[in-house]
DSSP file (Angstrom, degrees, kcal/mol; ACC not computed):
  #  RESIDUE AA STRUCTURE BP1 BP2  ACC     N-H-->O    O-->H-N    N-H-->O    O-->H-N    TCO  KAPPA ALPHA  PHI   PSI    X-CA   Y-CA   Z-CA
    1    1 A X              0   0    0      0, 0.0     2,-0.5     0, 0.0    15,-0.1   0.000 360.0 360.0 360.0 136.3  187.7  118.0  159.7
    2    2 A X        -     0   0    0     13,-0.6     3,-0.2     1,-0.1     2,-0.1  -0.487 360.0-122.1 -45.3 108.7  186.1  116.3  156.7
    3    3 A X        -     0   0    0     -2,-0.5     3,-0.3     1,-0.2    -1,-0.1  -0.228  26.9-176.5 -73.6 127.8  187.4  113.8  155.0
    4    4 A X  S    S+     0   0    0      1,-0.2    -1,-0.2    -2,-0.1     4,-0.1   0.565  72.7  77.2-103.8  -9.3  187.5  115.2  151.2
    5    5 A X  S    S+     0   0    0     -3,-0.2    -1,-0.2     2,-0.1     3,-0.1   0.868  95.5  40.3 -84.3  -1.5  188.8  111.8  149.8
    6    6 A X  S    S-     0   0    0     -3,-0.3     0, 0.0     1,-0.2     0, 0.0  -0.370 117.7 -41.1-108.5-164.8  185.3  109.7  149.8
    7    7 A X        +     0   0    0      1,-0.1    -1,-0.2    -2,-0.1    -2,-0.1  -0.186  48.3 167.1 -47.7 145.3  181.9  111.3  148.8
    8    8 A X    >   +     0   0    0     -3,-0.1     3,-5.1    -4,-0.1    38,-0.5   0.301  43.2 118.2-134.3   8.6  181.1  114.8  149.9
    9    9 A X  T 3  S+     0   0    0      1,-0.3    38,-1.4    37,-0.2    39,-0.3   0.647  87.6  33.3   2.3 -79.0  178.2  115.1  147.5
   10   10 A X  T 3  S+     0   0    0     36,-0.2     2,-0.6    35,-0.2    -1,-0.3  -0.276  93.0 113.7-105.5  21.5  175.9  115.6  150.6
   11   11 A X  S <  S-     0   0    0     -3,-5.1    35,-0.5     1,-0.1     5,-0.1  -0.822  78.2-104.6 -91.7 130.9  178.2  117.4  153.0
   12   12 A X        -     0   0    0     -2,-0.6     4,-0.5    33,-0.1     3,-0.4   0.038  18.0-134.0 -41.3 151.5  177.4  120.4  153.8
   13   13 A X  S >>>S+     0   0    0     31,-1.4     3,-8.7     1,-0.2     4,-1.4   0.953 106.4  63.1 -83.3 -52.6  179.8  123.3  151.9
   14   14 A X  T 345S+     0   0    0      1,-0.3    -1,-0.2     2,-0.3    -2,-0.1   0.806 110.6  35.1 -50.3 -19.4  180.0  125.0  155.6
   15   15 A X  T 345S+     0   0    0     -3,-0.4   -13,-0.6     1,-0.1    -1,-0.3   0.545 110.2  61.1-117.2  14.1  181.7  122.1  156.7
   16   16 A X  T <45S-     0   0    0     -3,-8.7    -2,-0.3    -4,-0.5    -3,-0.1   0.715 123.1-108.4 -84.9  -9.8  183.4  121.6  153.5
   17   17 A X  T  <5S+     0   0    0     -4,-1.4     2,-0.7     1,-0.5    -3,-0.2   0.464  74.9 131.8 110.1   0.2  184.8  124.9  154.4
   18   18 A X      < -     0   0    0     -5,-1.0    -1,-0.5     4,-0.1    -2,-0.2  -0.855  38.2-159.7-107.1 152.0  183.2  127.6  151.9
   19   19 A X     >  -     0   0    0     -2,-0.7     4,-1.4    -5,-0.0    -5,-0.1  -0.156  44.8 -80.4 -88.9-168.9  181.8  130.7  153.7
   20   20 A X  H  > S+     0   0    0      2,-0.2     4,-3.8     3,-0.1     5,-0.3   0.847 131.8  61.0 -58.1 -36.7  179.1  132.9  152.1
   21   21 A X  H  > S+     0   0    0      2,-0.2     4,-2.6     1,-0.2     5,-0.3   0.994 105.8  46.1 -50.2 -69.3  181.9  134.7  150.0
   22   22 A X  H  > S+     0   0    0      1,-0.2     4,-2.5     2,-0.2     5,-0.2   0.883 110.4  55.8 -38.5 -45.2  182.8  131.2  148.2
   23   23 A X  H  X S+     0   0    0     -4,-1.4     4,-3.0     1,-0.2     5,-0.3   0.978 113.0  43.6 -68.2 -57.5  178.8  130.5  147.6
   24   24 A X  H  X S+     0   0    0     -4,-3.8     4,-2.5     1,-0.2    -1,-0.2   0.968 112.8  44.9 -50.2 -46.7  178.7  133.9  145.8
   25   25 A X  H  < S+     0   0    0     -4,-2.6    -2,-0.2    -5,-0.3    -1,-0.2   0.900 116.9  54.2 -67.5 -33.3  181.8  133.5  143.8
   26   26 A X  H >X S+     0   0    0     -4,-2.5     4,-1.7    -5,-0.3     3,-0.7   0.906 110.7  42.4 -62.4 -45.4  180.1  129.9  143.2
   27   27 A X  H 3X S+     0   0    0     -4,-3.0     4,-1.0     1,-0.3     5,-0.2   0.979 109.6  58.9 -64.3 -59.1  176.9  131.2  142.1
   28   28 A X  H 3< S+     0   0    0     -4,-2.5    -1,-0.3    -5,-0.3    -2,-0.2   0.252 107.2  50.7 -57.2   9.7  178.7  133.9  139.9
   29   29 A X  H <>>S+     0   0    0     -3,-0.7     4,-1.9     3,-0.1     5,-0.6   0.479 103.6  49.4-121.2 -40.3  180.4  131.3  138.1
   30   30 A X  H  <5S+     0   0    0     -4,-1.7     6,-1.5     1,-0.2    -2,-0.2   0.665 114.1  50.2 -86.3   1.8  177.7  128.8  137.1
   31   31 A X  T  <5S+     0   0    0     -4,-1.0     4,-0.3    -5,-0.3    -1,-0.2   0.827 112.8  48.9-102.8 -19.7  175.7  131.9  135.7
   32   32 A X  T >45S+     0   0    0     -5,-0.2     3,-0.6     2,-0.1    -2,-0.2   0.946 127.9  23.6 -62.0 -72.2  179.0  133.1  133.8
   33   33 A X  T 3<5S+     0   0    0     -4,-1.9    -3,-0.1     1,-0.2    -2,-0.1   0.775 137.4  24.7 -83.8 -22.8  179.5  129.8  132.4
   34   34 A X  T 3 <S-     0   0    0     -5,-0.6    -1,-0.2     2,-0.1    -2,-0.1   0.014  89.4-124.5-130.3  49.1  176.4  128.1  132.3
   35   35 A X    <   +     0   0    0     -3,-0.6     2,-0.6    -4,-0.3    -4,-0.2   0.591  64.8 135.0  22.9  24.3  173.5  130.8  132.2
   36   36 A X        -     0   0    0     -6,-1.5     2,-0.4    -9,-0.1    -1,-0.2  -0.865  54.4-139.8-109.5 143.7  172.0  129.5  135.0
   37   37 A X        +     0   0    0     -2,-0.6     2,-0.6    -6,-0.1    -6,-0.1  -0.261  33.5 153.2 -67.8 111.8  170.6  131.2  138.1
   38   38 A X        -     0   0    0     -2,-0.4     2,-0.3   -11,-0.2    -8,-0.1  -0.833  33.6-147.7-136.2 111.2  171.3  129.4  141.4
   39   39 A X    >   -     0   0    0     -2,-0.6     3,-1.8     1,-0.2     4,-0.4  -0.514  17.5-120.4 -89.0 157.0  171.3  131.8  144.1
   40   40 A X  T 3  S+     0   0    0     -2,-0.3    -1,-0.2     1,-0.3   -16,-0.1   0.637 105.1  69.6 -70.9  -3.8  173.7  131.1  147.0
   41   41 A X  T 3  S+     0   0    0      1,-0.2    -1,-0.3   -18,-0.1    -2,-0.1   0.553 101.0  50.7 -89.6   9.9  171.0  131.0  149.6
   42   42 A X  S <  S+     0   0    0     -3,-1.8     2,-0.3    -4,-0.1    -2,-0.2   0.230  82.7  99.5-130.9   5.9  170.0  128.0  148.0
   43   43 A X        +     0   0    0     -4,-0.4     3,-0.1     1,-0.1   -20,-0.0  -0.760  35.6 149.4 -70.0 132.1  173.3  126.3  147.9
   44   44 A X        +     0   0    0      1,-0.4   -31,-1.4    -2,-0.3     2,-0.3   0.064  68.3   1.1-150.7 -56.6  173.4  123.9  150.8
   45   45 A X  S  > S-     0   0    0    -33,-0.2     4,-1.3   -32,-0.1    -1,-0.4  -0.896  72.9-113.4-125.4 172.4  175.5  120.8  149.8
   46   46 A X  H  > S+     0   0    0    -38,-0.5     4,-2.1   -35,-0.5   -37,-0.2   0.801 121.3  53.9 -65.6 -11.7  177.7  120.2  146.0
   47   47 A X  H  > S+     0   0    0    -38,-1.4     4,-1.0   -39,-0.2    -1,-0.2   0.752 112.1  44.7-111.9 -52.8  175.3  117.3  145.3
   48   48 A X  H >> S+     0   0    0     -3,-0.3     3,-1.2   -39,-0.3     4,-0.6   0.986 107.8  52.6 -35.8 -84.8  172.3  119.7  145.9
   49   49 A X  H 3X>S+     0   0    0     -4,-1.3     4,-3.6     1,-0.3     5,-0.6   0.830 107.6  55.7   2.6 -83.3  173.5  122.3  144.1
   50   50 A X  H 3<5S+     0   0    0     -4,-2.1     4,-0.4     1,-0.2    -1,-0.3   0.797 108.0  47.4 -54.7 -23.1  174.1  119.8  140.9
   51   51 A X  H <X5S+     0   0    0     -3,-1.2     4,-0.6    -4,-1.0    -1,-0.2   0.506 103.8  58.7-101.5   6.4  170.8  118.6  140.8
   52   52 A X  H  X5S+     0   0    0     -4,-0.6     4,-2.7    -3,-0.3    -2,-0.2   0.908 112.5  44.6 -70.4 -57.0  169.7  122.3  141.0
   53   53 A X  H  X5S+     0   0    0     -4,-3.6     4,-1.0     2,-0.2     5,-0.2   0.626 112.3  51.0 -71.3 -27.3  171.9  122.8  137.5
   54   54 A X  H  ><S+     0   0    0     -5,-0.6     4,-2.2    -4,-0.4     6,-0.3   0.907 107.6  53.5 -90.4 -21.2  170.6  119.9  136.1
   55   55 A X  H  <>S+     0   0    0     -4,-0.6     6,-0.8     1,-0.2     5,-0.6   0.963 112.5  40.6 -37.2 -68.1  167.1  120.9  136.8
   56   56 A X  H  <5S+     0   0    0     -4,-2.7    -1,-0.2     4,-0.2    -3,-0.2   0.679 113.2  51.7 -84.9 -13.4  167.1  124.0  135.3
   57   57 A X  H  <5S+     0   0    0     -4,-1.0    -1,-0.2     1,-0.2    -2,-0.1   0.967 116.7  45.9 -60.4 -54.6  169.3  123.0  132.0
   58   58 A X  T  <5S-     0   0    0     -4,-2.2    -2,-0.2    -5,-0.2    -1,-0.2   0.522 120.9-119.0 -65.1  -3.5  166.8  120.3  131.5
   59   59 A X  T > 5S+     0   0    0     -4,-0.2     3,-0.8     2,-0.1    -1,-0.2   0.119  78.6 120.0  88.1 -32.7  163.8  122.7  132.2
   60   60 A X  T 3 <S+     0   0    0     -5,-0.6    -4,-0.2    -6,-0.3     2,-0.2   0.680  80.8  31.6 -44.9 -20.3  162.5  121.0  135.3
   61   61 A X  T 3         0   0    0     -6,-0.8    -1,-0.3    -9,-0.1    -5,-0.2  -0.459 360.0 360.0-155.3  83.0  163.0  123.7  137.3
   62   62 A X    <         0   0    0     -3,-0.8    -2,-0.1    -2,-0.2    -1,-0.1   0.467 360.0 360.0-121.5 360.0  162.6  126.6  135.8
């Protein structure tokens, strides 16, 4: 099991414990709340992810 008290920035979510389902519901939430598109096949750890959303607020990767 992971240890969830230090960083997990760079853990993978599959061994943080989210399936595909979570990564969908994940995705469908940062396009609700913050209009951006991050599709869940491109989710790979939360630290990823965030610099994905900060890309694409800031325009870098749009």
């Amino acid at each position: 099991m992971t240890d969830l008290n230090g960083d997990i920035a760079d853990i993978a979510f599959d061994e943080l414990g989210y399936d595909s389902l979570a990564l969908l519901e994940l995705s469908a939430r940062i396009k609700q709340t913050l209009g951006v598109d991050i599709p869940e096949s491109d989710m790979r750890t939360p630290g990823g992810t965030l610099r994905m959303i900060n890309d694409r607020v800031s325009g870098a990767g749009a």
